[in-house]
N, CA and C atoms as an extended XYZ file, in Angstrom:
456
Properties=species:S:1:pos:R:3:atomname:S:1:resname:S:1:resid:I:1 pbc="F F F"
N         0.821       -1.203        0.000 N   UNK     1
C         0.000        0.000        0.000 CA  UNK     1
C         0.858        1.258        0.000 C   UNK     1
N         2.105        1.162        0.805 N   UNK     2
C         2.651        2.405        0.854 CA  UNK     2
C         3.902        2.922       -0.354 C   UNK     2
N         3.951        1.719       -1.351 N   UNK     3
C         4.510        2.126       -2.735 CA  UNK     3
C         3.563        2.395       -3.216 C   UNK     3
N         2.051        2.175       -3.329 N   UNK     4
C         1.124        2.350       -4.316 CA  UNK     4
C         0.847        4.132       -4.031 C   UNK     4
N         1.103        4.765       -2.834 N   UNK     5
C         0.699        5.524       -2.201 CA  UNK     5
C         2.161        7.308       -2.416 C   UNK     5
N         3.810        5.770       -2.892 N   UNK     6
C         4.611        6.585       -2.986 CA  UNK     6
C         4.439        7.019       -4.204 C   UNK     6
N         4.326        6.262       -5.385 N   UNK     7
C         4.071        6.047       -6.945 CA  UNK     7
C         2.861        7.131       -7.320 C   UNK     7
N         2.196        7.360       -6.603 N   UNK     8
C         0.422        8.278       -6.910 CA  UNK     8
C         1.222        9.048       -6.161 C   UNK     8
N         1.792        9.415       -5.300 N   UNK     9
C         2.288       11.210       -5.353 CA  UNK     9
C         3.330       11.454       -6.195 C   UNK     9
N         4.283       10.894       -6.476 N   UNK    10
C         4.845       10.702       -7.684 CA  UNK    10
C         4.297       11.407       -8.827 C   UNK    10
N         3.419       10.711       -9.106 N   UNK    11
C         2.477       11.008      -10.676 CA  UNK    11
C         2.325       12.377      -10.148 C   UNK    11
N         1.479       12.722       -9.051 N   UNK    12
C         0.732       13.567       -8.834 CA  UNK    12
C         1.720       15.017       -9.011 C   UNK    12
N         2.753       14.878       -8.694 N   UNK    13
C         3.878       16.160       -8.433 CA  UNK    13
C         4.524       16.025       -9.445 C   UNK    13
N         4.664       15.373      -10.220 N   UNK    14
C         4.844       15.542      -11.918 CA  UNK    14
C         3.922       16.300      -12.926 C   UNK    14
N         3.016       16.635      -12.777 N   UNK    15
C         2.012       17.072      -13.483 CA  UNK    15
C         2.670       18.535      -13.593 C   UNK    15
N         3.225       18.861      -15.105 N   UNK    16
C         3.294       20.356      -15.372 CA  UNK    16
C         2.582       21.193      -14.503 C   UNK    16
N         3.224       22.517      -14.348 N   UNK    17
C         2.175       22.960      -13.723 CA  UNK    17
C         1.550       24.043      -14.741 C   UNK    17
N         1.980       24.465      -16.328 N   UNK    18
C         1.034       24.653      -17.210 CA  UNK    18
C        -0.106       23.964      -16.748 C   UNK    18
N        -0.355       22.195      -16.814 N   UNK    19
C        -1.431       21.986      -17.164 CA  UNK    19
C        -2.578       22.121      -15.624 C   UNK    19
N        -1.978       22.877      -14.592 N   UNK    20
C        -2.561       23.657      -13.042 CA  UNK    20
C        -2.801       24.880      -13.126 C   UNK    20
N        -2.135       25.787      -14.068 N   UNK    21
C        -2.383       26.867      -14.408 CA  UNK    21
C        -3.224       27.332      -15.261 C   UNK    21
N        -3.448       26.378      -16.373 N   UNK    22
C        -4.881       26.635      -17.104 CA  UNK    22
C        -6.066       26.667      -16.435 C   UNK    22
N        -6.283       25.647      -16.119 N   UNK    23
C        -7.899       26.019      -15.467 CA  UNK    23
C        -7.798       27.047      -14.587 C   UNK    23
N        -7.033       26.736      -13.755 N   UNK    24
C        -6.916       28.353      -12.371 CA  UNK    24
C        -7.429       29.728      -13.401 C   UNK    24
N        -6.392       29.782      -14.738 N   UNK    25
C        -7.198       31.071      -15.408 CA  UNK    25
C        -8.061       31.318      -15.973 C   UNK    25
N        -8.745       29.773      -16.381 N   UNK    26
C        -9.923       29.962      -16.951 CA  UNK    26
C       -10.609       30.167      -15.893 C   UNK    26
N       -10.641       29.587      -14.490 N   UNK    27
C       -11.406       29.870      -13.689 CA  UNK    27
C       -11.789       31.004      -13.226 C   UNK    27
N       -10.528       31.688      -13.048 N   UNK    28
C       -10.919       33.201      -12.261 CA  UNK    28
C       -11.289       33.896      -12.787 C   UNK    28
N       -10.767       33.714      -14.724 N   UNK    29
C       -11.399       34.692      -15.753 CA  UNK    29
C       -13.089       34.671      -15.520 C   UNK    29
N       -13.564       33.202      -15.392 N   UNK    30
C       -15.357       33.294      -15.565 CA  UNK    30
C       -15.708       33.865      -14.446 C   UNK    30
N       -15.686       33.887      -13.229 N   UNK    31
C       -16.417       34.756      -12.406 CA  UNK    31
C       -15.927       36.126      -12.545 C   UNK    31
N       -15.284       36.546      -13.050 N   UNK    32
C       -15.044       38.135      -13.049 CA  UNK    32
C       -15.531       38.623      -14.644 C   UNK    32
N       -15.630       37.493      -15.302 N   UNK    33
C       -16.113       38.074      -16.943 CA  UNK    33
C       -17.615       38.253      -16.816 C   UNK    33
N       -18.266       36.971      -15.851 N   UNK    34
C       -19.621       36.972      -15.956 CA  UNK    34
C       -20.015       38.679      -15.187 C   UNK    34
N       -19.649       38.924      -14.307 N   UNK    35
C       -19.696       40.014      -13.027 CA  UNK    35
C       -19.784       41.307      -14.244 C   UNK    35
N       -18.593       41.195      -15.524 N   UNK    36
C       -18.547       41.883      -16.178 CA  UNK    36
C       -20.092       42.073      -16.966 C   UNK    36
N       -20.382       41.362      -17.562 N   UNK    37
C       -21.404       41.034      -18.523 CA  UNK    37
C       -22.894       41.672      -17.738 C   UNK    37
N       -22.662       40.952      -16.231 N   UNK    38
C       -23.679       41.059      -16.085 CA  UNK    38
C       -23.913       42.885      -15.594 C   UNK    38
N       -23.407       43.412      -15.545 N   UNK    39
C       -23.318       45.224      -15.277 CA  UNK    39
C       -23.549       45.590      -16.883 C   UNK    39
N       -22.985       45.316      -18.017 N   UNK    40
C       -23.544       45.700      -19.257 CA  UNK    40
C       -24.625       45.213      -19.713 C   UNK    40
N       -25.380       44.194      -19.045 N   UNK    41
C       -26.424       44.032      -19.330 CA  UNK    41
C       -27.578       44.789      -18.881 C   UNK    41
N       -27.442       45.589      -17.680 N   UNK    42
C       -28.163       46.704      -17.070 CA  UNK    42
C       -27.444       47.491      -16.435 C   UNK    42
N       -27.261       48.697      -17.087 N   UNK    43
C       -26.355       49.061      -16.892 CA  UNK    43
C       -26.896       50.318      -15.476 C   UNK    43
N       -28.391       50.737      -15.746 N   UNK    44
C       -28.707       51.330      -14.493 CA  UNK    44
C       -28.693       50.608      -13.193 C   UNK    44
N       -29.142       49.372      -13.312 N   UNK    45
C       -29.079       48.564      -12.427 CA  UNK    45
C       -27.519       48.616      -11.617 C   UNK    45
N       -26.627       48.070      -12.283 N   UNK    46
C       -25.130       48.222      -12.064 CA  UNK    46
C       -24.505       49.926      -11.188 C   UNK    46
N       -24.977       50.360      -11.869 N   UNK    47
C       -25.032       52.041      -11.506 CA  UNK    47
C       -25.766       51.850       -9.981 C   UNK    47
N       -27.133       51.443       -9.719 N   UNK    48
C       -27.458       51.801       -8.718 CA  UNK    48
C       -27.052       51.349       -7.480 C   UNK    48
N       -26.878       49.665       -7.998 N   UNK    49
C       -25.791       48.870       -7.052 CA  UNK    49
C       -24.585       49.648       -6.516 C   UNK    49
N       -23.796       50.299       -7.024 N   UNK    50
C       -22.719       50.875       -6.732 CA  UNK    50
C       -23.337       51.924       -5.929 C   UNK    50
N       -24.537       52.464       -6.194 N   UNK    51
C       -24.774       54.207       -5.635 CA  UNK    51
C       -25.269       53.189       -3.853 C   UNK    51
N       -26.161       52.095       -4.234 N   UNK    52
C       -27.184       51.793       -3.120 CA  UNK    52
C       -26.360       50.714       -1.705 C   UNK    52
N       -26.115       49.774       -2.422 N   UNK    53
C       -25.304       48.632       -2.022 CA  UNK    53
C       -23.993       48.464       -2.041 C   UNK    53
N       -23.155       48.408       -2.809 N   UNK    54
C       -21.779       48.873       -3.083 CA  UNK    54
C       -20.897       49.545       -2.187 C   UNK    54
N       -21.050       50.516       -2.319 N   UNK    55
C       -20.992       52.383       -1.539 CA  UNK    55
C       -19.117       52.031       -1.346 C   UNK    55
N       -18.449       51.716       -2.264 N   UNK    56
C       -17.048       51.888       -2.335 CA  UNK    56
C       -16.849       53.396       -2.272 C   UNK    56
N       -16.000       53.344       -0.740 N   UNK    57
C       -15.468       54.631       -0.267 CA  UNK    57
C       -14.576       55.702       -1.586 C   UNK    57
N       -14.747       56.816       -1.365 N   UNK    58
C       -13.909       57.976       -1.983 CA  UNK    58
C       -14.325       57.900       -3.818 C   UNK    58
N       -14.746       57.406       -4.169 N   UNK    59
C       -15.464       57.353       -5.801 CA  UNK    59
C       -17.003       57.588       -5.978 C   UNK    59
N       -17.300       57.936       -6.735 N   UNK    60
C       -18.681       58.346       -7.162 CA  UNK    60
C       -18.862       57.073       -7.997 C   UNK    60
N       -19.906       56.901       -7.293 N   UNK    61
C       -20.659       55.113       -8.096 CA  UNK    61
C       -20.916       54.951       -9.430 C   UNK    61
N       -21.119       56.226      -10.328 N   UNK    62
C       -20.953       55.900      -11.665 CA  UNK    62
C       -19.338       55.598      -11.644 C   UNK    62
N       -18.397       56.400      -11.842 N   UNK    63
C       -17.279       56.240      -11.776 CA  UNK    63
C       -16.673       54.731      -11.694 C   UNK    63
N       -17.068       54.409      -10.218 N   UNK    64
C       -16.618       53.402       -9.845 CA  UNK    64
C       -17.384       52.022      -10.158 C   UNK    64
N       -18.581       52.265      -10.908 N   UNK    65
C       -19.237       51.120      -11.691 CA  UNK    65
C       -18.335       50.715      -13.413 C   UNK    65
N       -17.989       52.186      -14.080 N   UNK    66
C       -17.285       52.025      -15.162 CA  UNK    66
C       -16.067       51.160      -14.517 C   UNK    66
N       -15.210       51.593      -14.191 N   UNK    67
C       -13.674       51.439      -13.620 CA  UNK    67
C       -13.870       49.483      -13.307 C   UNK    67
N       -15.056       49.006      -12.492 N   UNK    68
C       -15.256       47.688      -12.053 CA  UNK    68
C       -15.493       47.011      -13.497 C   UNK    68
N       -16.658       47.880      -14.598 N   UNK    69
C       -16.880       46.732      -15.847 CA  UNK    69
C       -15.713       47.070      -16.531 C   UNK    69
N       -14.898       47.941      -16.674 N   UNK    70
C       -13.250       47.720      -17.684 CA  UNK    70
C       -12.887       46.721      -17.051 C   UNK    70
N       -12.695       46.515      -16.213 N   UNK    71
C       -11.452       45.364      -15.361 CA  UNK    71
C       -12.378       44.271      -15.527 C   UNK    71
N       -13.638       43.738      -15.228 N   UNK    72
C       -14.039       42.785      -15.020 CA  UNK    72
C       -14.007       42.296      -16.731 C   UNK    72
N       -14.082       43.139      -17.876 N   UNK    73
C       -14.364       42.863      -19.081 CA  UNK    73
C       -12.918       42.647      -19.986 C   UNK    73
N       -11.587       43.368      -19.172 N   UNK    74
C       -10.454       43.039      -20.014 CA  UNK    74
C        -9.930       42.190      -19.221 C   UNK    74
N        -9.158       42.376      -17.904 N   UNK    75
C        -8.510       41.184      -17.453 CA  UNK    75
C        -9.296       39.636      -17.539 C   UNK    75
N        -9.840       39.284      -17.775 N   UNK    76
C       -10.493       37.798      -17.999 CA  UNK    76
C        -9.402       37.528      -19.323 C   UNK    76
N       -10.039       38.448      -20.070 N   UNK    77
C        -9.057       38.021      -21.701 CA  UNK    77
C        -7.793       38.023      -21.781 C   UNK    77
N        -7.280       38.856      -20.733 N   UNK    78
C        -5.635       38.807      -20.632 CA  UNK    78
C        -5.243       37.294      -19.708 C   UNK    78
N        -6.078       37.433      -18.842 N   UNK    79
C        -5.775       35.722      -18.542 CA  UNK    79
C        -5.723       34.548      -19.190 C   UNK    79
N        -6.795       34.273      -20.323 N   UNK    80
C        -7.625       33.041      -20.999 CA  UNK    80
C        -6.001       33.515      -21.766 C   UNK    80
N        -5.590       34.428      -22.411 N   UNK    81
C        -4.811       34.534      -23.598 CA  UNK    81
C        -3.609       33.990      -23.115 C   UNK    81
N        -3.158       34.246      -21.623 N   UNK    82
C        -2.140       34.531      -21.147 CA  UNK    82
C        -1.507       35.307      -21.247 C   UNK    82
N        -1.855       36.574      -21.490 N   UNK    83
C        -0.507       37.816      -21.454 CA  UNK    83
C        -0.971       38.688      -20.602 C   UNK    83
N         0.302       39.054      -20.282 N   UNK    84
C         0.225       39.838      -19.018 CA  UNK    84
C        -0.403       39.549      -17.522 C   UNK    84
N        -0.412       38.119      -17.655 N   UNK    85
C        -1.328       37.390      -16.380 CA  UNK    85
C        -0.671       38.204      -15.326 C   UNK    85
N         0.551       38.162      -14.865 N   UNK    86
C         0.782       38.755      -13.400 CA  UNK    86
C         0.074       40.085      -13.166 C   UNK    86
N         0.012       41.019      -14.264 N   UNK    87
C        -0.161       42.372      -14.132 CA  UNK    87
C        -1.809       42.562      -13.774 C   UNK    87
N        -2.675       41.419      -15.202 N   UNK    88
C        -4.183       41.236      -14.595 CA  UNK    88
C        -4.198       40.456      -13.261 C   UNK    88
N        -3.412       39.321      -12.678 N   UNK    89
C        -3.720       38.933      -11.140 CA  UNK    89
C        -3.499       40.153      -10.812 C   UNK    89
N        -2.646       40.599      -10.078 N   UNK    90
C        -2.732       41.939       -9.252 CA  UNK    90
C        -3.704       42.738       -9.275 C   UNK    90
N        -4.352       43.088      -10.244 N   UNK    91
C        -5.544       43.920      -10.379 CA  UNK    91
C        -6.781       43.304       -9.943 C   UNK    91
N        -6.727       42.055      -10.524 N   UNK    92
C        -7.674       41.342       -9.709 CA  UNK    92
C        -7.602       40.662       -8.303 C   UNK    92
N        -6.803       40.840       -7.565 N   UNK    93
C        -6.270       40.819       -6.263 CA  UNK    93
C        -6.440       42.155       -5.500 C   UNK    93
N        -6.321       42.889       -6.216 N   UNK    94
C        -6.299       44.032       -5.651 CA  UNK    94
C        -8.098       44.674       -5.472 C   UNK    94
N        -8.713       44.455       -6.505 N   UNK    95
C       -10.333       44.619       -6.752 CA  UNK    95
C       -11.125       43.854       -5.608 C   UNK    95
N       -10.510       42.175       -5.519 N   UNK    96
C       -10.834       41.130       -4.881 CA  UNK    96
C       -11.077       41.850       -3.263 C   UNK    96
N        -9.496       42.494       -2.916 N   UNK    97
C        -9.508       43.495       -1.660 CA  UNK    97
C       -10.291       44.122       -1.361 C   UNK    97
N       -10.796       44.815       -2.393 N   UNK    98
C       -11.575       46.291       -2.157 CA  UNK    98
C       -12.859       45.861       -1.780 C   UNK    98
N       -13.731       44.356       -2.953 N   UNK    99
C       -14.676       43.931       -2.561 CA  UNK    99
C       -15.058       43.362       -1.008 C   UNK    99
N       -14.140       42.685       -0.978 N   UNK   100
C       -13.985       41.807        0.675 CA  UNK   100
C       -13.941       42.938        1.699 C   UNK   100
N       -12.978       44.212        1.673 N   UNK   101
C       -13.096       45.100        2.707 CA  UNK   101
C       -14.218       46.113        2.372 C   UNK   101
N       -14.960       46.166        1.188 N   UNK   102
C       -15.811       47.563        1.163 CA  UNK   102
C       -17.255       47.242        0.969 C   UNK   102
N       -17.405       45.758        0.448 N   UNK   103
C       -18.629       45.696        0.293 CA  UNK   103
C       -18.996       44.593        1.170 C   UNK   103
N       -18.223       43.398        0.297 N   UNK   104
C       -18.921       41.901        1.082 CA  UNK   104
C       -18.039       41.333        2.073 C   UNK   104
N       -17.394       41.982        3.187 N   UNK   105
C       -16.722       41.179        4.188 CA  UNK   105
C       -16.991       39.837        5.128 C   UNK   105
N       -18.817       39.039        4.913 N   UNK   106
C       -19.078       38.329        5.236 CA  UNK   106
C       -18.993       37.377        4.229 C   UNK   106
N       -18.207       37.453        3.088 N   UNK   107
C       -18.182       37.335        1.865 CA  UNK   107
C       -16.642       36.400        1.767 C   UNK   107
N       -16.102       36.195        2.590 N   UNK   108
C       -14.473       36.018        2.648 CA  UNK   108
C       -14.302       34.566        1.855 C   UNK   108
N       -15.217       33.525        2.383 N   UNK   109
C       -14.980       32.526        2.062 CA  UNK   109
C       -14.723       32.589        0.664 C   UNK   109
N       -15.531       32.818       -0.400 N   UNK   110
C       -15.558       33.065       -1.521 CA  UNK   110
C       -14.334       33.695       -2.347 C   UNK   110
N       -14.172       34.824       -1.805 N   UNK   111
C       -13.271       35.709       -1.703 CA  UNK   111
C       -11.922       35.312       -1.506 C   UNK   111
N       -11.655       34.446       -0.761 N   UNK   112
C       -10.081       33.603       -0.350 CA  UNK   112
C        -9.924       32.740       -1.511 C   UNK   112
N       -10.942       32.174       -1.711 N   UNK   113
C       -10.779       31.382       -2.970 CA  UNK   113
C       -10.306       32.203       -4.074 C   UNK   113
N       -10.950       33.410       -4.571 N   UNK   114
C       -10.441       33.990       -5.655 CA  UNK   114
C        -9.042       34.756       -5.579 C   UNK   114
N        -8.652       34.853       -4.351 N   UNK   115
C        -7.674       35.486       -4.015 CA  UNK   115
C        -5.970       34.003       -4.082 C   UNK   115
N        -7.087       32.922       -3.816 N   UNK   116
C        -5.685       32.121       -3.165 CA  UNK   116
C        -5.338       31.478       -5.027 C   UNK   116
N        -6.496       31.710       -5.790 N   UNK   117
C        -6.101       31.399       -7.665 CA  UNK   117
C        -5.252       32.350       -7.874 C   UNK   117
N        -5.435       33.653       -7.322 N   UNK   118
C        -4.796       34.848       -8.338 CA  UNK   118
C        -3.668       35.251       -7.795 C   UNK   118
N        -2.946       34.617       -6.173 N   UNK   119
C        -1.702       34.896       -5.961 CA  UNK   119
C        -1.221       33.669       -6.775 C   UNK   119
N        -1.592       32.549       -6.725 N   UNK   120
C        -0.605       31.581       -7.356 CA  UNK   120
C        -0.476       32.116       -9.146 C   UNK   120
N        -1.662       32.458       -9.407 N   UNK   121
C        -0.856       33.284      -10.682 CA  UNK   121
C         0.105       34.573      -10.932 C   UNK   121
N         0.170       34.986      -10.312 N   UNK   122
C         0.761       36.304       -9.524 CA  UNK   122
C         2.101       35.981       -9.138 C   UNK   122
N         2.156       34.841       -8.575 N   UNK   123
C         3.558       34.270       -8.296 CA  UNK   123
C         3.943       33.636       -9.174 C   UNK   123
N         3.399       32.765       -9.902 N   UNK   124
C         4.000       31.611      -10.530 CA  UNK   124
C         3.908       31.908      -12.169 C   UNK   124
N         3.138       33.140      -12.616 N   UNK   125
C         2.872       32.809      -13.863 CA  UNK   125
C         1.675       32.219      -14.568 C   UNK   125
N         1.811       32.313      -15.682 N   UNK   126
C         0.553       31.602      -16.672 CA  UNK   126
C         0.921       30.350      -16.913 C   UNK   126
N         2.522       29.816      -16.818 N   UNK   127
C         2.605       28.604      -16.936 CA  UNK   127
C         2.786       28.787      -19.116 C   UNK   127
N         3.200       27.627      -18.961 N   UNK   128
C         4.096       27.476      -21.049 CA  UNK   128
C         2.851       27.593      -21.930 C   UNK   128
N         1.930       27.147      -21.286 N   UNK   129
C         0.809       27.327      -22.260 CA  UNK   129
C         0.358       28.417      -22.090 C   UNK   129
N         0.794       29.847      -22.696 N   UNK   130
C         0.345       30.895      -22.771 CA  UNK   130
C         1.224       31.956      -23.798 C   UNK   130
N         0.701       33.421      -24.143 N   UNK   131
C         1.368       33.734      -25.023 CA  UNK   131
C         2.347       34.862      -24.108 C   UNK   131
N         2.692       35.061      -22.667 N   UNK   132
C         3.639       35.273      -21.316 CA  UNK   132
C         4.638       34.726      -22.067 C   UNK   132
N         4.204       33.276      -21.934 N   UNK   133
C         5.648       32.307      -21.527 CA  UNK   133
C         6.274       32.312      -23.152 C   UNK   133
N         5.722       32.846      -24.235 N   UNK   134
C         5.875       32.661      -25.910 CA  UNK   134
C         7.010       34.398      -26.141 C   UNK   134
N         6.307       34.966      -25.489 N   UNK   135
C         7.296       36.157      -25.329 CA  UNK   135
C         7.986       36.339      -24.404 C   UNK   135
N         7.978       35.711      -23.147 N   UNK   136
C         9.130       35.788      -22.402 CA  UNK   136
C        10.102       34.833      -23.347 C   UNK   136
N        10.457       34.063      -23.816 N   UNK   137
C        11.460       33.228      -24.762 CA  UNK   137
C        11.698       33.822      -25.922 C   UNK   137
N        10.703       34.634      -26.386 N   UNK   138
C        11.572       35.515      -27.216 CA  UNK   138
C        12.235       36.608      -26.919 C   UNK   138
N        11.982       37.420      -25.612 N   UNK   139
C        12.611       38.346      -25.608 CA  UNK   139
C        13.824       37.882      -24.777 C   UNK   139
N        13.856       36.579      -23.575 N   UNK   140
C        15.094       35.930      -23.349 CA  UNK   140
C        16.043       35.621      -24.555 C   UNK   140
N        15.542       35.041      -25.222 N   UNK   141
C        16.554       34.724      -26.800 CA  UNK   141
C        17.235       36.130      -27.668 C   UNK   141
N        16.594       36.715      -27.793 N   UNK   142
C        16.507       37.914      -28.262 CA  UNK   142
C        17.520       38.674      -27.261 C   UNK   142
N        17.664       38.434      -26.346 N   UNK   143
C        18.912       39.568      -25.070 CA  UNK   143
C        19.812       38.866      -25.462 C   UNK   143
N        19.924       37.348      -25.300 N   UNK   144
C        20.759       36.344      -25.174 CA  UNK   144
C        22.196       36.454      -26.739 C   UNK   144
N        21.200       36.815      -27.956 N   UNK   145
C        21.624       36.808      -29.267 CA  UNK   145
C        22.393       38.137      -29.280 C   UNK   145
N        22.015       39.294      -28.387 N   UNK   146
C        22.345       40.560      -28.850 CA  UNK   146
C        23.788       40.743      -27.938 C   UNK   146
N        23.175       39.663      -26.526 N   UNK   147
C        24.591       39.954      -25.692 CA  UNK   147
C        25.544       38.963      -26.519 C   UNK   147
N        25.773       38.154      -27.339 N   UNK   148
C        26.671       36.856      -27.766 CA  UNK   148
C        27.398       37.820      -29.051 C   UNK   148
N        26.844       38.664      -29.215 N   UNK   149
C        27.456       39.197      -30.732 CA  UNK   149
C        27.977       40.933      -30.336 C   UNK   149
N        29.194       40.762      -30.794 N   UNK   150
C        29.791       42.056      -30.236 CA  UNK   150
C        29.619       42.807      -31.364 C   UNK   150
N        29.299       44.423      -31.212 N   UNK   151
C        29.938       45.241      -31.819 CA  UNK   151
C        30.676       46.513      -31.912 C   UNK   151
N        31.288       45.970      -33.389 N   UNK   152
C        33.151       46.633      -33.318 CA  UNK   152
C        32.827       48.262      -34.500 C   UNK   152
């Protein structure tokens, strides 16, 4: 039992972690794309939420209803694509904050979850399957070629 047990963590800690990092971004992308969608779908509604319920300190609720559907409507796509994942986690880490401390603080559970996807992307990357990891190798190659060749 306890080779069958060494062999299955084995497997288990072999697993790219590309193929751990995909879903994590598809994941976090859909609840923040839907959040998106669903404010352009009514958009007074969205508006009033922010003026009624919401009430994020120091912004005026239109304001701060636009500012929530940009982010909720581009970072998803910068994730799914993979570019620029660290720069969209942070933003969405950072939004994640604002929600948990300004609106829904009974809300955490939920909230840890989206937070504990978007540091591991934040830390770790999009992982090879993405177009991050397609331009980080070119622009590594690309330094690499320019430092190898002198000029006279």
């Amino acid at each position: 039992m306890s080779e069958f047990l060494v062999r299955l963590r084995n497997r288990l800690e072999a697993v790219p972690y590309a193929l751990l990092a995909l879903p994590l971004r598809l994941a976090v992308a859909t609840v923040f794309w839907n959040s998106g969608l669903t404010k352009l779908a009514n958009w007074n509604t969205a508006v009033a939420l922010f003026t009624d319920e919401y009430r994020v300190p120091l912004l005026p609720p239109e304001l701060t209803a636009y500012m929530a559907a940009s982010v909720e409507l581009s970072t998803p796509v910068l994730l799914v694509l993979g570019v620029l994942t660290r720069p969209a986690a942070a933003v969405l880490l950072g939004m994640t904050a604002v929600i948990e401390v300004f609106v829904y603080p009974q809300a955490w559970p939920t909230h840890i979850q989206w937070a504990a996807m978007l540091l591991i992307l934040l830390c770790r990357g999009p992982g090879s399957l993405s177009l991050d990891h397609w331009l980080w190798k070119m622009i590594v190659s690309r330094k690499a070629h320019l430092g190898t060749t002198s000029v006279r």
